[in-house]
TIZAZA-799916 format. One record per residue (C-alpha): residue in three letters; x, z, y. Coordinates in steps of 0.25 Angstrom, whole numbers, padded with zeros to 4 digits, always signed. Last residue first. Example, Ala and Ser with C-alpha at 12.3 -4.5 7.8 and 13.67 -1.06 7.14 Angstrom:
2
ser+0055+0029-0004ala+0049+0031-0018
***
This chain:
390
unk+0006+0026+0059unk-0003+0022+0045unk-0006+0009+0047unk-0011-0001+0035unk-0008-0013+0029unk-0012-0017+0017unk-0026-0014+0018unk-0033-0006+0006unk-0038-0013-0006unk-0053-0008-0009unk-0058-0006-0024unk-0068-0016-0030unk-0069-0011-0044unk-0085-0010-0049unk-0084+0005-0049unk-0076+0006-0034unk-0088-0003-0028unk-0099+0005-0033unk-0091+0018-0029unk-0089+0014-0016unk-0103+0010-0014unk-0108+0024-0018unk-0098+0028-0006unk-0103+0019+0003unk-0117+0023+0001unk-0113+0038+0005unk-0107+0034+0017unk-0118+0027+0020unk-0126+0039+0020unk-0117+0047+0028unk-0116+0037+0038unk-0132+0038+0038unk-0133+0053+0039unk-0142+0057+0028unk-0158+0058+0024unk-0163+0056+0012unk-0177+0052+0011unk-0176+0043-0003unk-0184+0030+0003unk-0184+0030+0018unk-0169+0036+0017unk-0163+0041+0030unk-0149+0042+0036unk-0148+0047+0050unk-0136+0044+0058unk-0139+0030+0065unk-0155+0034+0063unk-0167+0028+0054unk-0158+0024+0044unk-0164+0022+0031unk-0174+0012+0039unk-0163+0002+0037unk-0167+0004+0020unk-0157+0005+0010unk-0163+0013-0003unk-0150+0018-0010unk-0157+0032-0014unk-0146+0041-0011unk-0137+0034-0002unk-0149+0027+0005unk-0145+0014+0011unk-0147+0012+0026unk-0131+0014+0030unk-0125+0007+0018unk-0132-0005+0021unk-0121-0013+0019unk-0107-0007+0018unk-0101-0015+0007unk-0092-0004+0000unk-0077-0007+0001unk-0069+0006-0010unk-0056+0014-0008unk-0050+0021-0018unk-0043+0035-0016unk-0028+0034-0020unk-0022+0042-0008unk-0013+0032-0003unk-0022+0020-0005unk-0034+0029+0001unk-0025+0032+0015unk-0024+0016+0015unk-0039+0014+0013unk-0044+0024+0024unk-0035+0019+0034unk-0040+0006+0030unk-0054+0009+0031unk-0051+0015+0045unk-0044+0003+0050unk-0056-0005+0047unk-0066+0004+0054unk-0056+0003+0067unk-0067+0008+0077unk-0074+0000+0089unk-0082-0009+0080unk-0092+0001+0076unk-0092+0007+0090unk-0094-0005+0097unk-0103-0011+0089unk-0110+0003+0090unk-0111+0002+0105unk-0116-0015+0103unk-0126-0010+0095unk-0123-0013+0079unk-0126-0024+0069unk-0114-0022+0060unk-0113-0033+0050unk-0102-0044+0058unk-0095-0032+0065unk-0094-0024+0050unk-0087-0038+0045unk-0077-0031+0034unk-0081-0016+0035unk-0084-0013+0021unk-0087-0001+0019unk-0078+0011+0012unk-0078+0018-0001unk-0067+0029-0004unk-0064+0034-0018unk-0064+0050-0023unk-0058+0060-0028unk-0063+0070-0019unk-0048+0072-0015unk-0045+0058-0011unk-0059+0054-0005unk-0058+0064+0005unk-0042+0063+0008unk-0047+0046+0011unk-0058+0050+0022unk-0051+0060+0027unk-0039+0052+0029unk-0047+0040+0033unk-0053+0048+0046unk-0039+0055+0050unk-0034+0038+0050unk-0046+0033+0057unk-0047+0044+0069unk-0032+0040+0069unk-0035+0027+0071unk-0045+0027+0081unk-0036+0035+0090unk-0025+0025+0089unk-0035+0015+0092unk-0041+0021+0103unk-0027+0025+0109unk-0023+0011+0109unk-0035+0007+0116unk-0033+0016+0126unk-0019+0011+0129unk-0024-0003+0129unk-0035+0002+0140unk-0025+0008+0150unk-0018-0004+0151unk-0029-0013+0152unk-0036-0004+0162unk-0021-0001+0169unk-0023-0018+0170unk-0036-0018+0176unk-0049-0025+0169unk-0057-0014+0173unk-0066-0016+0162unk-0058-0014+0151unk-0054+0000+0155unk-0070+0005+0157unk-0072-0002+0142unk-0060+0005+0136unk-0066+0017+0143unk-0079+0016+0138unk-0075+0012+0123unk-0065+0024+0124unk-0076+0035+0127unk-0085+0027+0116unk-0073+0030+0106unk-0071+0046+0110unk-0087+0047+0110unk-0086+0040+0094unk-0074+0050+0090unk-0083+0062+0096unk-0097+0057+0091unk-0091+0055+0074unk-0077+0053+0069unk-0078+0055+0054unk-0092+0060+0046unk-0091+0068+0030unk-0102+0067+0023unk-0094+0065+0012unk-0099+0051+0011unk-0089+0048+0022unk-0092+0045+0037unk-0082+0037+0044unk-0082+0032+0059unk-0094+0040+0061unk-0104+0036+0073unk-0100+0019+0070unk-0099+0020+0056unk-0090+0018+0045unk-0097+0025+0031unk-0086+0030+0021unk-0090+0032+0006unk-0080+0042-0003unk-0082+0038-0017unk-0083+0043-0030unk-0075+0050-0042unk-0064+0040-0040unk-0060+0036-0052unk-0046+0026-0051unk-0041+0036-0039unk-0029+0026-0033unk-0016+0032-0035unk-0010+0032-0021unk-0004+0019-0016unk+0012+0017-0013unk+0014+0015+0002unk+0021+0002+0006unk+0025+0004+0020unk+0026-0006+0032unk+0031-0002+0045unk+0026-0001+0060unk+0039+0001+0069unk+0034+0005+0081unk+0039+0005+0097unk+0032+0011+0109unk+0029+0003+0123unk+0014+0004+0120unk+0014-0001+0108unk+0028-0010+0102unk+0029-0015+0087unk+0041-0017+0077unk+0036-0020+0063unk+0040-0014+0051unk+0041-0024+0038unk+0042-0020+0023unk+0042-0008+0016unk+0042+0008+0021unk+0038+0017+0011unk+0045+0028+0009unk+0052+0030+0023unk+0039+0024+0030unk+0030+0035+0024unk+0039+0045+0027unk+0039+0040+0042unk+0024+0040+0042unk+0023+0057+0035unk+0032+0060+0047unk+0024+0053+0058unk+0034+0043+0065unk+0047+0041+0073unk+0057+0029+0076unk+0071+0030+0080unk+0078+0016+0083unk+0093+0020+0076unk+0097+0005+0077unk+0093-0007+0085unk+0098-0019+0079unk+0101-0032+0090unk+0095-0034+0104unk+0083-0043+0097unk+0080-0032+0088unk+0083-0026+0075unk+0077-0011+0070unk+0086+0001+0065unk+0075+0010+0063unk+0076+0026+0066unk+0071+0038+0059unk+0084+0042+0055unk+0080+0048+0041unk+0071+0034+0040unk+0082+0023+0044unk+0072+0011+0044unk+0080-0004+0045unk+0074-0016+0053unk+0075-0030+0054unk+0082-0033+0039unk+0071-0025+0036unk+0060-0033+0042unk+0053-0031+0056unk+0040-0035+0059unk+0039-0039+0076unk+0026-0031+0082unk+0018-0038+0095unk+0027-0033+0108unk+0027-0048+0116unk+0013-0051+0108unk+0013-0061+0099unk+0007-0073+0101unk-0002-0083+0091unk-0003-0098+0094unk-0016-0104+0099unk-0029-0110+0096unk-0033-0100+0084unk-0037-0087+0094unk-0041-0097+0104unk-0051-0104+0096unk-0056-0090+0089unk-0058-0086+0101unk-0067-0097+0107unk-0074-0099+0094unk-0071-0112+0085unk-0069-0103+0072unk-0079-0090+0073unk-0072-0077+0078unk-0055-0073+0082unk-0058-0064+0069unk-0067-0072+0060unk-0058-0069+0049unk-0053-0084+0048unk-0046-0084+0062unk-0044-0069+0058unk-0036-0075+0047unk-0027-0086+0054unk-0024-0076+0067unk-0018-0068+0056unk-0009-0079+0049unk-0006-0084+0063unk-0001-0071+0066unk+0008-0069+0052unk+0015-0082+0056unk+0020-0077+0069unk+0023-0066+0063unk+0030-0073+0052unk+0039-0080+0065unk+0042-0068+0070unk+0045-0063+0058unk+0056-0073+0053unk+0063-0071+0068unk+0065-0058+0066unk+0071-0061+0053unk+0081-0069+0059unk+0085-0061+0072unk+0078-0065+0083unk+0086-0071+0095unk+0072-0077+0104unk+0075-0090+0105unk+0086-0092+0094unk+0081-0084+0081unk+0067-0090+0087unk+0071-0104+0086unk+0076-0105+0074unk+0065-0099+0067unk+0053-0107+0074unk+0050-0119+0067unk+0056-0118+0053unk+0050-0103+0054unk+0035-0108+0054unk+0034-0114+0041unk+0040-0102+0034unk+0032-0092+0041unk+0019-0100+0040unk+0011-0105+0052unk+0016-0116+0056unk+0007-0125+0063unk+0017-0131+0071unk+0011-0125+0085unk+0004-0112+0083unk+0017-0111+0073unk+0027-0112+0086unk+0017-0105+0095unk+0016-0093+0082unk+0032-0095+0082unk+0034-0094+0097unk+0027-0080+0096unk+0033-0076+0085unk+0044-0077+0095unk+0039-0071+0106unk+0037-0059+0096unk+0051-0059+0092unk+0056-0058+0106unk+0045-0048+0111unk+0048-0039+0100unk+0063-0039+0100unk+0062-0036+0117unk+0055-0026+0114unk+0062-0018+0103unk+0075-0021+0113unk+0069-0013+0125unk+0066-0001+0114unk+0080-0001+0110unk+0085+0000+0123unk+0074+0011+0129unk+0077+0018+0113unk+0069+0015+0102unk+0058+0027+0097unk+0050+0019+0087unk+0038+0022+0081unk+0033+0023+0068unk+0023+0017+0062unk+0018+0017+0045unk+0011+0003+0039unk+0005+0005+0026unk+0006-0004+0013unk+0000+0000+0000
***
């Protein structure tokens, strides 16, 4: 299982200037290369190197393997503009966006990340420093810090590529680990159902209900401002707006990481399995006011499945994709499924049976007999490759 771990650097005022001046030389060439493919039509590595190797060692005095992954970067983007084209992402073919999205070479931001090899960079773990090429030659002894349990994790583990990135003026290192799975429970004794909602992020058929009122008055409080900022149109607006949005996302993160690691310790000591929906073309299905269209879409649901997913690769607890329909008006007792079965958003109850529960609670419930349906005919979930962890 593949997990990504970052750490940040601490370089010098000398160091740091050359860090910058290596990303924006290797991006501005990727950025030739994906002109130099828009052009040629070469979108393959192999293929597009014959055109543009030569003159990236000379122009912009990249070392040889720098050079190779400028040019696959430039590669992978056309790979990934190519399958959200197909996805639907950049909308229907012949639309305005989807035009301009498709109708010009990719470019890479002047601080976009740069992948580094291990001929490019060299980890000395007691030290906690890198020894990192750059443009200005071999920077040595770069110190980098991280959580204690992280750095372990990247001692043990470490495999692969790291890529060099820039936020907000300060360096990272983000590195690939190859983490061995826990032994998957074969007999689960049941399954733990989670409902995603818009007034509960997660409610589990425990009963037990994550990140109500308060975490949803905090997320309308930065909807107003980020609206209020987006209005004025000023640049301290637009500068002031990416930092909150920043903040938003890392706070939305943490709520899902402290959420999944409840969720997944539950499941692990009871014993038992995991069943999630489905989420795959929620904004195409949901048929919500536009304040609840906001809400739903305004949450990371996806990053919260995979969080959940990773931790329950490590832990061994299995992880079942339940189709979510009609989750929310059938009976978890009788199964009748009725719209009238909800006569409230919270309130749960049967027309035919009587009973009477909160509706995420319900749903969660039906999720979880779901689960067990799917886990006895042998459709288990494969986790995401890639996942961050720092």
């Amino acid at each position: 299982m593949k997990l990504v771990v970052r750490v940040k650097l601490l370089p010098t005022l000398v160091q740091a200037a050359a860090l910058e001046a290596t990303l924006h030389a290797c991006n501005q060439a990727a950025t030739w290369a994906a002109g130099v493919a828009f052009e040629e039509n070469a979108r393959r590595p192999l293929e597009l190197r014959k055109h543009t190797y030569a003159e990236i060692r000379v122009r912009w005095q990249l070392g040889a393997q720098a050079a190779q992954h400028a040019i696959k970067k430039s590669c992978d983007a056309y790979t990934t503009l190519k399958a959200n084209l197909r996805n639907g992402r950049y909308g229907r073919p012949g639309s305005r966006r989807h035009t301009r999205a498709s109708g010009k070479p990719v470019v890479f931001r002047p601080e976009a990340a740069q992948p580094y090899d291990d001929r490019m960079l060299s980890w000395q773990h007691e030290q906690q420093t890198v020894s990192i090429w750059s443009t200005a030659g071999r920077l040595k002894s770069v110190a980098f810090t991280g959580q204690a349990e992280q750095l372990e994790v990247l001692a043990a583990h470490r495999k692969g590529e790291s890529d060099l990135v820039c936020q907000g003026g300060k360096w990272f290192l983000i590195a690939t680990c190859e983490i061995p799975e826990g032994v998957l429970n074969t007999q689960p004794v049941g399954f733990l159902g989670v409902d995603l909602g818009i007034v509960n992020i997660a409610v589990t058929s425990d009963g037990e209900r994550h990140c109500g009122r308060r975490v949803n008055r905090k997320r309308e409080q930065d909807r107003k401002l980020r609206s209020k900022l987006q209005k004025k149109q000023t640049k301290s607006a637009k500068r002031r707006a990416k930092k909150h949005a920043g903040k938003e996302a890392r706070r939305a993160k943490d709520i899902n990481h402290k959420i999944s690691k409840r969720i997944v310790a539950e499941a692990e000591r009871t014993g038992r399995g995991i069943a999630l929906e489905t989420l795959t073309g929620i904004r195409e299905r949901a048929r919500l006011r536009k304040p609840q269209r906001t809400t739903l879409h305004s949450w990371p649901f996806a990053q919260l499945g995979s969080f959940i997913v990773y931790k329950a690769k490590r832990a061994g607890v299995p992880v079942v994709y339940v189709d979510p329909a009609y989750t929310s008006q059938e009976c978890s007792k009788c199964h009748h499924t009725e719209r009238g079965n909800r006569p409230a958003q919270a309130v749960f109850s049967c027309r035919v049976c009587g009973f009477v529960e909160h509706a995420d609670c319900n749903a969660s419930h039906n999720i979880a007999h779901r689960g067990w349906y799917v886990w006895v005919c042998g459709a288990q979930s494969t986790a995401p490759e890639l996942t961050l962890i720092a």
